[in-house]
C-alpha distance (Angstrom), angle and dihedral (degrees) to the residues before:
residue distance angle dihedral
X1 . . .
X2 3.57 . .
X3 4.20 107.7 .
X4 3.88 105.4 -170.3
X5 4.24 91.4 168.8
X6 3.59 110.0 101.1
X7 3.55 101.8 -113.2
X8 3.94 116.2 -94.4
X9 4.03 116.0 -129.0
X10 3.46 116.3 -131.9
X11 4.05 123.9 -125.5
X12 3.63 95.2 -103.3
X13 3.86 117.9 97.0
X14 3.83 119.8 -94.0
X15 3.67 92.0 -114.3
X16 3.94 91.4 67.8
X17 4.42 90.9 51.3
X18 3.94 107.3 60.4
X19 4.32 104.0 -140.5
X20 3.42 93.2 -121.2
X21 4.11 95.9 64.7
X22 3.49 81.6 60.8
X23 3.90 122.8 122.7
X24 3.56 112.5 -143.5
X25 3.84 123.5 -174.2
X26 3.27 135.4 -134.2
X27 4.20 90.6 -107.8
X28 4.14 88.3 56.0
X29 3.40 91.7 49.2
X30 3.75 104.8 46.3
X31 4.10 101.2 13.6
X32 3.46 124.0 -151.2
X33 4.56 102.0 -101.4
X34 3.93 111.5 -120.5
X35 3.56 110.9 -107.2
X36 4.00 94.9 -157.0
X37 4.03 92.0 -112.6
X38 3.66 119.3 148.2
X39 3.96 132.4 -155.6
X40 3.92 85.1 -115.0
X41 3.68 106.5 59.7
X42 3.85 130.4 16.0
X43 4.07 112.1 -141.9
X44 3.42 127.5 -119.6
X45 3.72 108.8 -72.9
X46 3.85 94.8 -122.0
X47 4.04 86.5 64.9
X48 3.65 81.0 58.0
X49 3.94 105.0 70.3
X50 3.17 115.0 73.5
X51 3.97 107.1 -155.1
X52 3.90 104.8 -173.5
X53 4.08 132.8 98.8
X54 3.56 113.8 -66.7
X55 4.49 130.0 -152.0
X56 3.54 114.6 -101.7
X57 3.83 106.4 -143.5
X58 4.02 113.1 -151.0
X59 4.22 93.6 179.7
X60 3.74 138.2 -159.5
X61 3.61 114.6 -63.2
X62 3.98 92.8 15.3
X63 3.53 128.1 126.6
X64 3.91 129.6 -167.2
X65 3.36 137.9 172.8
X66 3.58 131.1 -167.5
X67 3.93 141.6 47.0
X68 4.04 117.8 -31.3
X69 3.95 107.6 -162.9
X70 4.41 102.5 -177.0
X71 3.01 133.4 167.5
X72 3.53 97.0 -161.3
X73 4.15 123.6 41.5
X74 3.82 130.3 -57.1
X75 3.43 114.6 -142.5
X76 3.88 113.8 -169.1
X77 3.63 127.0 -159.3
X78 3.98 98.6 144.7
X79 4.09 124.1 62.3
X80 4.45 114.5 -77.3
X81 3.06 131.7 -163.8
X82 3.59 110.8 -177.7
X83 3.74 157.6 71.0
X84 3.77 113.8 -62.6
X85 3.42 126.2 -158.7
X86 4.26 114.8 173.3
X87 3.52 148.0 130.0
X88 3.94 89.1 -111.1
X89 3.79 130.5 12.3
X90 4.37 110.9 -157.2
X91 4.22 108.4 179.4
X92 4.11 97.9 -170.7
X93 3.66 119.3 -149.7
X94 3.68 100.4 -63.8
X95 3.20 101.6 18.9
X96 4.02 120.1 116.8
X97 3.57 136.3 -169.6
X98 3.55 121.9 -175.0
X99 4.20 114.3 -171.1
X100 3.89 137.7 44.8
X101 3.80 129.0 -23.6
X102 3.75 131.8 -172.5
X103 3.88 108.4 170.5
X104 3.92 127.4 146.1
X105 4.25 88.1 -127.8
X106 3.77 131.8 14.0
X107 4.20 135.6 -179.8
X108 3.55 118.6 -166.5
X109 3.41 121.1 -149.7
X110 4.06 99.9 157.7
X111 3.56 132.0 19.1
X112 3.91 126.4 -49.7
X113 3.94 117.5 -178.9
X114 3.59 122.7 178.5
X115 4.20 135.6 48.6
X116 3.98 112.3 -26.1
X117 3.78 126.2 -178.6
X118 3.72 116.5 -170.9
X119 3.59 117.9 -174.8
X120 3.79 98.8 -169.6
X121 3.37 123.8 0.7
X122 3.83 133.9 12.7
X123 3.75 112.2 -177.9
X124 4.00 114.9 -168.7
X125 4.09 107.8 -156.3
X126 3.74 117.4 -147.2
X127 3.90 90.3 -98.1
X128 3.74 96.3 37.0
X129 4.40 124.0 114.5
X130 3.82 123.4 -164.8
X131 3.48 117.2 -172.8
X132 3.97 131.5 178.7
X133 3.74 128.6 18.7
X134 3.84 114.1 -2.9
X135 3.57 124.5 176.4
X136 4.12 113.4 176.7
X137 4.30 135.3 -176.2
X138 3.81 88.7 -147.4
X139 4.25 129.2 -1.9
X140 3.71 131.1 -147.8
X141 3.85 119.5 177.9
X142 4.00 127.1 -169.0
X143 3.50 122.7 -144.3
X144 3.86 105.4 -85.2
X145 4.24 85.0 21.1
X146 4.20 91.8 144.8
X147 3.96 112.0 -146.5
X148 4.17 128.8 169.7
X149 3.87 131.6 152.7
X150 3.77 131.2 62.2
X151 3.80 101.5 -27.6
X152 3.84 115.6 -167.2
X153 3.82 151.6 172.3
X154 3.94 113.6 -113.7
X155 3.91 106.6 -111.9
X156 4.12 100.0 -133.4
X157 3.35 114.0 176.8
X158 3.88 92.4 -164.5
X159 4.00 83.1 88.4
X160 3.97 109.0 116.7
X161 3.88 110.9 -118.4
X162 3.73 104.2 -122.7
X163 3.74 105.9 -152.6
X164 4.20 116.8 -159.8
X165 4.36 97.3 -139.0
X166 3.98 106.8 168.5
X167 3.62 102.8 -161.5
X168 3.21 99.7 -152.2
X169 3.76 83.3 65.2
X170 3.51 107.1 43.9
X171 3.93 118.2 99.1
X172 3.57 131.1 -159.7
């Protein structure tokens, strides 16, 4: 279940409630940015809309399967299945995603399995595990980073030829 209140703190001291028996919601982990209004005036409705990418939130405990299309970044905590197509792919420590991923930058934090295509940067945290087909602009791996499959280099061909010419040898 979903819990979008920001959780309530009971009357007891801190010391007694260990952090990490905490609930957090979604709205304390990702807060909502302040948009500048005031109680007095409203702002023009054009300052309103807000037309860039947004996150795509797959939480704890949630499950999809699918195809994700975003514009924006999908940040997966829960269990996918499914195609993913986004600017930038983030699997959090216990997160998994099992399927096919084409995404300009991706960090891995829990366990991806399937077909991945990373056209810049592909950064393997200590706790992360990619499995399959992995292609990758650019690769940084953290001690512990787990990777196995057919690991590549992305073919560009937006890489300038350099040609060696020694003038002193060239005829014309």
């Amino acid at each position: 279940m979903l819990n979008l209140r920001k959780s309530e703190t009971p009357a007891e001291s801190p010391a007694k409630t260990p952090v990490a028996t905490q609930t957090q919601s979604i709205l304390d982990r990702y807060p909502t940015p302040d948009t500048g209004r005031s109680n007095s005036s409203q702002p023009p409705r054009d300052s309103l809309i807000d037309d860039g990418p947004t996150d795509f939130v797959i939480g704890r405990g949630t499950r999809l399967k699918g195809e994700i299309d975003a514009q924006g970044d999908v940040i997966v905590e829960g269990e996918v299945e499914a195609s993913i197509r986004a600017a930038t792919m983030r699997i959090d420590a216990g997160g998994s995603v099992k399927g096919d991923a084409h995404v300009a930058n991706a960090e891995i934090r829990g366990r991806f399995e399937g077909t991945l295509h990373v056209r810049e940067c592909l950064t393997v945290c200590g706790d992360g595990d990619l499995a399959g087909s992995i292609r990758y602009g650019e690769l940084k791996v953290d001690k512990g980073g787990r990777i196995s499959g057919d690991v590549a280099l992305v073919e560009t061909s937006s890489k300038p030829v350099i040609q060696d010419k020694n003038p002193d040898t060239d005829t014309v």
